[in-house]
N, C-alpha and C positions, 0 to 999 in steps of 0.2 A: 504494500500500500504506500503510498503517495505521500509525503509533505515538499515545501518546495525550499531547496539546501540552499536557494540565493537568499532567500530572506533571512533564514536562521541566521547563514556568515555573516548578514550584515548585524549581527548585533554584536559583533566584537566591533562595531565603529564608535557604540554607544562610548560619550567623553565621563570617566569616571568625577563624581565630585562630592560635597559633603552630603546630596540628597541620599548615598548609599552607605549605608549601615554598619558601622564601623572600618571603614577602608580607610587604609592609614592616609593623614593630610599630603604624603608626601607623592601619591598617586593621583590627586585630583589635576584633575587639565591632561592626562593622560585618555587615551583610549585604552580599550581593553584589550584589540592586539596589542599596544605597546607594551602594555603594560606585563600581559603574560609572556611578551617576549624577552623581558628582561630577568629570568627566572627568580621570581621573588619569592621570599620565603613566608613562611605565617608569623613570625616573631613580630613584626613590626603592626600586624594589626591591632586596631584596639577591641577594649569587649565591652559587653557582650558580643558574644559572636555564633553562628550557628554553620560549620563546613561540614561537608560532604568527602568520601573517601575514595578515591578511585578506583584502586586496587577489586576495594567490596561492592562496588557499584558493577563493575565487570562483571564480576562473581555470581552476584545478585542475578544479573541482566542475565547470564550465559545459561544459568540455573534452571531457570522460568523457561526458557525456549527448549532446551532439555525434555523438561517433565512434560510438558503438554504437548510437545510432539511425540512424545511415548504413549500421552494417554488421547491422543486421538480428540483434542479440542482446540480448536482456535484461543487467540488472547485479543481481547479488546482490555489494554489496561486503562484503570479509571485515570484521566490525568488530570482532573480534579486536585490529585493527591499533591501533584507538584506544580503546577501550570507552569510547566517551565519545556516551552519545543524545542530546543537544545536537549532535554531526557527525551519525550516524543520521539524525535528522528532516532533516538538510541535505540527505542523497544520495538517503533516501527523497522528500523535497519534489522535487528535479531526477529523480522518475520510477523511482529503484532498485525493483526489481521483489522483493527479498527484501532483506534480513540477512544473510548467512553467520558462521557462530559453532562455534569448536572442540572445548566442551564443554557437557556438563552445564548449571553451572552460568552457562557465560557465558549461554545460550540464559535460562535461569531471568532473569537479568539483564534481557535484553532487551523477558518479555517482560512484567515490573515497571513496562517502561515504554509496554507497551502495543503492542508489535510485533505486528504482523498475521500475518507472513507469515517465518519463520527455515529454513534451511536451514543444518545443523547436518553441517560439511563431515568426518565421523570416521563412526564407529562406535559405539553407544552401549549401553553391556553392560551399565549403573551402575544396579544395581535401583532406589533412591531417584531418581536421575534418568528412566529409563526409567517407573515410575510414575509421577511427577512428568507426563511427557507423555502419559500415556494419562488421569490425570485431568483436567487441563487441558484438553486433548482433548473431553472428554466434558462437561467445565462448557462449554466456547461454541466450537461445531463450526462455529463461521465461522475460526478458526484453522487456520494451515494449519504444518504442521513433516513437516518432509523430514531423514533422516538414511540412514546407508551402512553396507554391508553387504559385507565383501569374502570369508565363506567361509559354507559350512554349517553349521560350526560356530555363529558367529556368529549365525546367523538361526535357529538352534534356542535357542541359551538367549537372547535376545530375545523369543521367541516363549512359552519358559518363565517366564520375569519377566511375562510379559504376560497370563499366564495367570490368576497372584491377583491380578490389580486388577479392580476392577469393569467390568462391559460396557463399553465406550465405542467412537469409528472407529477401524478397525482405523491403524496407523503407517504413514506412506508410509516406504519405503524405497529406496534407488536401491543399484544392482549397482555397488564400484567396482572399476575395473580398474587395475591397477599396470603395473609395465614393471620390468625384469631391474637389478638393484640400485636401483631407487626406494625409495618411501615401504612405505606400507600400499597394500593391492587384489590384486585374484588377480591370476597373476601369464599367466596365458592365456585366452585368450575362450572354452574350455570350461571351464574350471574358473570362469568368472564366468557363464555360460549354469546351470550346477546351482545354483551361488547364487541365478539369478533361482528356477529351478525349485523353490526351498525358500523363497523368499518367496511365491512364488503357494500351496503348500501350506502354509505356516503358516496359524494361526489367529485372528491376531489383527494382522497384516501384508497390505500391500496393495503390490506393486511397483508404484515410479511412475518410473524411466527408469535411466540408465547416470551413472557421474561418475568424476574420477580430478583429479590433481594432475602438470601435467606439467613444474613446476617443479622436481622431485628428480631430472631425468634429464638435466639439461645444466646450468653454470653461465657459459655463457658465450654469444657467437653465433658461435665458429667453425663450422667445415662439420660435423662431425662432431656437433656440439650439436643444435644445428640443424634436422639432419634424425636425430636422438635423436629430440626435441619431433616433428616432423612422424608417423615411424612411428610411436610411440604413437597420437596423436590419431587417426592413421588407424584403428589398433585399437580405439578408443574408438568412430569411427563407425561403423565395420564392427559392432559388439558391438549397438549400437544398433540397427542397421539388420536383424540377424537377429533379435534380439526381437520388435521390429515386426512384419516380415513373418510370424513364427509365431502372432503375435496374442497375444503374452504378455502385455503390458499390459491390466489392465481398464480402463483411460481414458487422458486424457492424461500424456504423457511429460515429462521433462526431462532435457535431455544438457548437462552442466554440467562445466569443466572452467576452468581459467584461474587463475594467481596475477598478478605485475603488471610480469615479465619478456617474457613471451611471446605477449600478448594479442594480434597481429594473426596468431601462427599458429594460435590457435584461432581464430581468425573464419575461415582460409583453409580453413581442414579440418573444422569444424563447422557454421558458419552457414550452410550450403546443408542442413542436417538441418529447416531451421525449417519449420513448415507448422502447420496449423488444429490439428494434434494433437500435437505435438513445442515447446517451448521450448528452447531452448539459450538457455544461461546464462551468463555470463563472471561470474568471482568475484576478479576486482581489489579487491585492498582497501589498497595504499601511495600507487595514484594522488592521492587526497586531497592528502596532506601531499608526496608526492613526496620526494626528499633531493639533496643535493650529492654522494651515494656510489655505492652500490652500482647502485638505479634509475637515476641519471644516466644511465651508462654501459651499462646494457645496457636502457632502454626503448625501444621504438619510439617512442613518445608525445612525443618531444622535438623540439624545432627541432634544424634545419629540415625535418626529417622532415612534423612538423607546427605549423604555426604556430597559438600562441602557442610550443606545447610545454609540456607538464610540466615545474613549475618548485617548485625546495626551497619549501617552508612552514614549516619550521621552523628552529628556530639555537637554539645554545646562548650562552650569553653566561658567561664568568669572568672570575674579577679578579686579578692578579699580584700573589700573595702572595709572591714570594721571588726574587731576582737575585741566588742563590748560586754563580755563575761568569758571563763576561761573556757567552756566549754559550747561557746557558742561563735560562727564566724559568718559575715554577713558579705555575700556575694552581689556582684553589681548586676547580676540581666536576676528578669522576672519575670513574670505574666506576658511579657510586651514580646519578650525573646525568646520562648522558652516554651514548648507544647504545655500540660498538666489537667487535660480534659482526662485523661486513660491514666494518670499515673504522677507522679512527680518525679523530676529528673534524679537521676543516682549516680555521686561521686564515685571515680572512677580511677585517677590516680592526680600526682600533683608536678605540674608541667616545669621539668627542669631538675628532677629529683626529688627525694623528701618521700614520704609518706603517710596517706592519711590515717589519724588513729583508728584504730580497730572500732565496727560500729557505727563508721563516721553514717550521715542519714542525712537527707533532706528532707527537712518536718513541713515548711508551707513556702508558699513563694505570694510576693506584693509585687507591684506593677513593676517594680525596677531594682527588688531585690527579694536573697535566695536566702534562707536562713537553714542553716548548713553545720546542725549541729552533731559533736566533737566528745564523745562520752570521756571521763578521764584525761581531756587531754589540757592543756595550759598554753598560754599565748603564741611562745615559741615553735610550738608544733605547726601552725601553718599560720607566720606573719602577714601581717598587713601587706598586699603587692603579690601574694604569691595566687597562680592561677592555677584551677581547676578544671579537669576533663570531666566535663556531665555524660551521661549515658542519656538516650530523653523516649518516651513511649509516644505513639502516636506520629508518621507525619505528616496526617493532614492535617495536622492544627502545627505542625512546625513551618514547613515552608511559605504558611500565607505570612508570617510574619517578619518575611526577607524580602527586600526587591533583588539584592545581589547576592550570592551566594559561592564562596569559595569552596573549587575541589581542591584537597589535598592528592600530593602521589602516595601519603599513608600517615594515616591520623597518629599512629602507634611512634612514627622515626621520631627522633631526637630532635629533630629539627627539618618538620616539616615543609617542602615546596608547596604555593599555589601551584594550580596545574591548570586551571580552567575557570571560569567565574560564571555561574548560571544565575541567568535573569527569570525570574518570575512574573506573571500577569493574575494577579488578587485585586 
C-alpha cells in the first residue's frame, strides 16, 4: 500500500526552534536534515523528554510482519497511536495492508501524506468530513476508505450527507458489532444484519464486510476475560458468515477486529474466515513502540511466548529538580510529558551511573512534576541534576504529547546518538 515518500522527506526541511519540546537552544535555526546530519548526541537535550529507540522499533516492526504473515491476517495498524507518517511509511514498507485512523480529520491527515489505503475504525456522521471523503473519492478512485456503521440510524443520515455532494463511488462501509457493556456497535447480530440491510439500500453506500473492537470487553487475561474476547469474536464470525452466505456483499469483504491486547484470539477465531473473497484484518496499533506497562503484561507478543518478544521503545527521561525530604525526589516532566492513563511511569536506572535505591516507585505525577519516591534512601543517593530513565505504559497517550520526537540508535548506550526526529500531527 501506498503513502507518498516526497512529502514524508520533506519534513526533514521542517526549521527546528523553541516551539519543539525540549530541543536543545543550540539546534534552533537548524533544519532537521542538518541537524541529524551533524550526529548529535542526546546529552545536550533538555527535559523532560520522551525518545524512541531504534534498535527496538526495528525489532518491534520486523516482529508484527513475522506473526501475521504466519497466521494468515492482514495488519491495518491503528496510527492513531502515533500520528506520526515517518512510522506509517515504516509499517506500510514491512507490508501493513491499510492505516486505521479514528476520525475525521486524523484520516484527512493521512491522506496529506499520500495514504493509499485508511480504514477509519468509528463511525462517520461529520458532514465536512463525510464530504470531505466522497470528494476525494471521486478526484482519484484508486483510493480506497472503509468506515463503520453500527445502527440504521447511522446509515441513513450518512447516506443523507451523501446525498449533496456530487456523484462520486459510492462509501465502503463495514457493519460493527459491539458486545453487552462494550464500546460503540449493535449490540446483536440482528440488529447488525438490518444495518447491513440499510447499507445495501442506501444510495450512495456500498457494504464491504463486518468489524468491532474487542478490546472494551475484558481488561485483563483471566478466565472470565478471556473467553468475554473469544464469545464476541465468535459473534463477529458468525455475523460474517451469515452475510456471506445471503450474498449480501456486492464484492469483496473484510472482517477486521483487533487492538494490541488480544491479537492471537483474533487470529484463533477469525483467520480461518480468510479466503479469495474475505480479508480479515488485525488493527494493532501499540505493537510499534510497545511499553514497560500496560502491553507488557497482558501481550501475547512477548518473551518467551515469542522470541525476541515485544519490547518498550520508548522512555521518558527527567531531571531531579528537588530533594525536599530524604526519601522523596521531585522530577521535572508530569502529566504534560508523561503517558499515566494505564499506569504510572517506573524508574529505571540513573543516567550517567549511580543507582537507584532498592524500591525506588513512582507514587503520582502533577502537570510538570514526578514525585519519585526513594524508601531508605538520603539526599546523596540521587542529587539535585541527576537524570532518570522512566519506563512509561500506554503510547497512545505518550506520543500526543510531543510534536518532535527523538530516535535514539539505543536508549540503553552510554551515550546515546539522535538518529532521527519524528514529527507528530495531534
Amino acid at each position: 500500500m501506498t503513502i507518498d515518500n516526497t512529502v514524508v522527506d520533506a519534513l526533514a526541511d521542517e526549521v527546528l526552534g523553541p516551539w519543539h519540546k525540549s530541543v536543545p537552544p543550540a539546534a534552533w535555526g537548524h533544519t532537521v536534515r542538518d541537524y541529524l546530519a551533524s550526529a548529535p548526541e542526546l546529552a545536550p537535550w533538555q527535559t523532560p523528554l520522551l525518545t524512541l529507540d531504534r534498535g527496538l522499533l526495528d525489532a518491534n516492526l520486523a516482529l508484527m510482519a513475522r506473526w501475521t504473515a504466519a497466521a494468515g491476517v492482514a495488519l491495518a495498524p491503528h496510527g492513531k497511536t502515533t500520528m506520526a507518517p515517518q512510522l506509517w511509511r515504516e509499517q506500510l514498507a514491512a507490508g501493513s495492508w491499510a492505516i486505521t485512523l479514528a476520525t475525521g480529520w486524523q484520516a484527512q491527515i493521512a491522506r496529506s501524506f499520500g495514504v493509499g489505503r485508511i480504514l477509519l475504525a468509528n463511525a462517520l456522521v461529520d458532514p465536512a468530513g463525510l464530504s470531505w471523503v466522497a470528494a476525494e473519492s471521486a478526484r482519484d478512485t484508486a483510493f480506497e476508505f472503509y468506515c463503520w456503521a453500527d445502527s440504521v440510524a447511522t446509515v441513513e443520515l450518512m447516506d443523507k450527507i451523501l446525498r449533496d455532494t456530487p456523484p462520486g463511488p459510492p462509501v465502503r462501509v463495514l457493519v460493527e458489532l459491539g458486545g453487552p457493556q462494550g464500546r460503540t456497535g449493535a449490540r446483536t447480530r440482528t440488529e447488525a444484519r438490518a444495518v447491513a440491510a440499510a447499507i445495501r439500500a442506501g444510495e450512495r453506500l456500498a457494504l464491504a464486510g463486518v468489524a468491532g473492537y474487542e478490546g472494551a470487553l475484558a481488561r485483563d487475561r483471566s478466565t472470565a476475560g478471556v473467553a468475554a474476547v473469544r464469545g464476541y469474536l465468535g459473534e463477529l464470525a458468525a455475523l460474517h458468515t451469515e452475510l456471506a452466505t445471503s450474498g449480501a456483499y456486492p464484492g469483496p469483504a473484510i472482517v477486521t477486529a483487533g487492538g494490541s491486547a488480544y491479537p492471537e484470539l483474533v487470529v484463533d477465531e477469525l483467520a480461518r474466515l480468510a479466503d479469495d473473497t474475505t480479508t480479515v484484518v488485525l488493527r494493532s496499533g501499540a505493537y510499534l513502540v510497545h511499553d514497560d506497562g500496560f502491553y507488557a503484561g497482558i501481550s501475547p507478543l512477548t518473551a518467551p511466548a515469542v522470541e525476541p518478544g515485544l519490547r518498550a521503545a520508548m522512555h521518558g527521561w527527567a531531571r531531579v529538580v528537588s530533594r525536599p525530604e530524604p526519601e522523596l525526589a521531585l522530577l521535572d516532566g508530569g502529566k504534560r510529558d508523561f503517558p499515566f492513563d494505564e499506569g504510572l511511569p517506573v524508574p529505571q536506572r540513573v543516567v550517567g551511573g549511580g543507582a537507584l535505591p532498592t524500591g525506588a516507585q513512582v507514587t503520582a505525577l502533577n502537570d510538570q512534576h514526578t514525585f519519585l519516591r526513594l524508601p531508605g534512601a538520603v539526599a546523596a543517593d540521587l542529587p539535585v541534576g541527576s537524570i532518570v530513565r522512566l519506563g512509561l505504559s500506554h503510547p497512545c497517550t505518550a506520543f500526543d504529547k510531543w510534536r518532535l520526537i527523538p530516535v535514539l540508535d539505543s536508549a540503553a548506550a552510554d551515550r546515546p546518538r539522535v538518529v532521527d526526529l519524528i514529527r507528530t500531527y495531534f
